[in-house]
N, C-alpha and C positions, 0 to 999 in steps of 0.2 A: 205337656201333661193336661189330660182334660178332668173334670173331678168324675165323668161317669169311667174314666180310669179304674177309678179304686172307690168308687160307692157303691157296695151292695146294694141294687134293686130289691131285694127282697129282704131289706132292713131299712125300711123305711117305715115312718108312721105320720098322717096325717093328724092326731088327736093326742099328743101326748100326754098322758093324765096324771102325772107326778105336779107337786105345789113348790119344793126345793129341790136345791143343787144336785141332793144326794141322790134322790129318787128320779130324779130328770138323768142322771148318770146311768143308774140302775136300768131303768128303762131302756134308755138307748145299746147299750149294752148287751141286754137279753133280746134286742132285736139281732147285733150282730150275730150274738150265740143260736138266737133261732134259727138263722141263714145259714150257719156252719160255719163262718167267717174265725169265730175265736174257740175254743173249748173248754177255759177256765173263769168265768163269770165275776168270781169272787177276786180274784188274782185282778185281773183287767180293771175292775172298781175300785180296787185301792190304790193300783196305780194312775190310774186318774185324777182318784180323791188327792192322792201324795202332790199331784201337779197343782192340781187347783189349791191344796197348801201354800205355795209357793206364790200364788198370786191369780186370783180370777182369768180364765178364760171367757169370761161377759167382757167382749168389745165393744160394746154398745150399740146403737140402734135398733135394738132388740136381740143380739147374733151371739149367740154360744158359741166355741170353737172347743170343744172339752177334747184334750189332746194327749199320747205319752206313747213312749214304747216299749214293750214287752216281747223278751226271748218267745214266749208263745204263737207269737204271729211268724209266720215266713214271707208277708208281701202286705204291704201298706193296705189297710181296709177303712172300710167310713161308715156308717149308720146316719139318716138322718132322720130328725123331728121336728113338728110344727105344734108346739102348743097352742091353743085358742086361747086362755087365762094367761098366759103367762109365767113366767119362774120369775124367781128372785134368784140370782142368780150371782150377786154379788156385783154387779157390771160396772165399770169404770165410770158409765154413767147414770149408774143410780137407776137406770130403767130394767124394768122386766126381760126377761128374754122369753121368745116367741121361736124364732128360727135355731135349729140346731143343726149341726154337723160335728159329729161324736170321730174322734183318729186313733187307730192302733195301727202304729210302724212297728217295725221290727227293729232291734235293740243297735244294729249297724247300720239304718239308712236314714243317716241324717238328710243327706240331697232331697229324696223323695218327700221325707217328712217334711222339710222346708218348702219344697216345688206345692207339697197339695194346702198347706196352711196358706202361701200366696194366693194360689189360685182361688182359693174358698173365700179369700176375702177382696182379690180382685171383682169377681162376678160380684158379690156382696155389696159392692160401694153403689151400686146403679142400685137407685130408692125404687123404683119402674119394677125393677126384679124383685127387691124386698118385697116390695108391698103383692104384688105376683102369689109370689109364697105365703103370704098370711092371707089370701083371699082363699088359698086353694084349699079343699073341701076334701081331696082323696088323693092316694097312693098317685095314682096316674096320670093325671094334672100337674103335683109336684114332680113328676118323673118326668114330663112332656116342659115342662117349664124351665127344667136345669138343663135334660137336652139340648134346645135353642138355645140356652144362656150359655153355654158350652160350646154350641157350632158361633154365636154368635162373636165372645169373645177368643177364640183361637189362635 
């Protein structure tokens, strides 16, 4: 499973402009809904919010993985985000988070659910690729950047 699998290209954002958790959620969120990917907005944030209850998705090195899954969805989807400030994000290690990758599964696929959380954090561990993404300025850059990180890790 590669992550341009299941990440909407046209939910992504170079600039995320939210300060916390909540609004860094929201955002990424109404990027999926913009895309078409989801259709209940409100539904989808609280079950996120409900997750991140349960224990921070900030893995640290600056890397959101805000995750959950909702009967709404029929196929694993992703949003992603680069904030330039930073979130607070609650992170295990106390650091901001910059890089996001936002997940709605569907409420039976746990396999996929666990294959795309892997893989997001496989490619994730290379600092080369980290730092890649928080240099990158636009859409197309970060989409050209996971591409290769994607052919490269296979």
């Amino acid at each position: 499973m590669k992550v341009m699998d299941f990440l909407q290209s046209d939910a992504i954002s170079a600039d995320l402009k939210a300060t916390d958790k909540k609004g860094a959620i929201k955002e990424l969120v109404t990027l999926l809904f913009k895309s078409g990917a989801i259709k209940n907005k409100e539904t989808i944030v609280k079950i996120l919010m409900d997750r991140e209850a349960l224990g921070s998705t900030g893995i640290g090195h600056g890397i959101g993985i805000p995750h959950g899954k909702s009967p709404d969805v029929k196929k694993l989807v992703a949003a992603f985000g680069l904030s330039q400030k930073g979130v607070d994000f609650e992170s295990l290690d106390g650091e901001s988070c910059h890089i996001f990758f936002l997940l709605v599964a569907p409420v039976d696929s746990a396999g996929p659910h666990l294959k795309a959380l892997a893989r997001i954090s496989r490619i994730l561990k290379d600092k080369h690729f980290r730092d890649l993404l928080r240099r990158s300025k636009d859409v197309k850059t970060i989409l050209q950047a996971i591409k290769e990180e994607d052919d490269r890790k296979a």
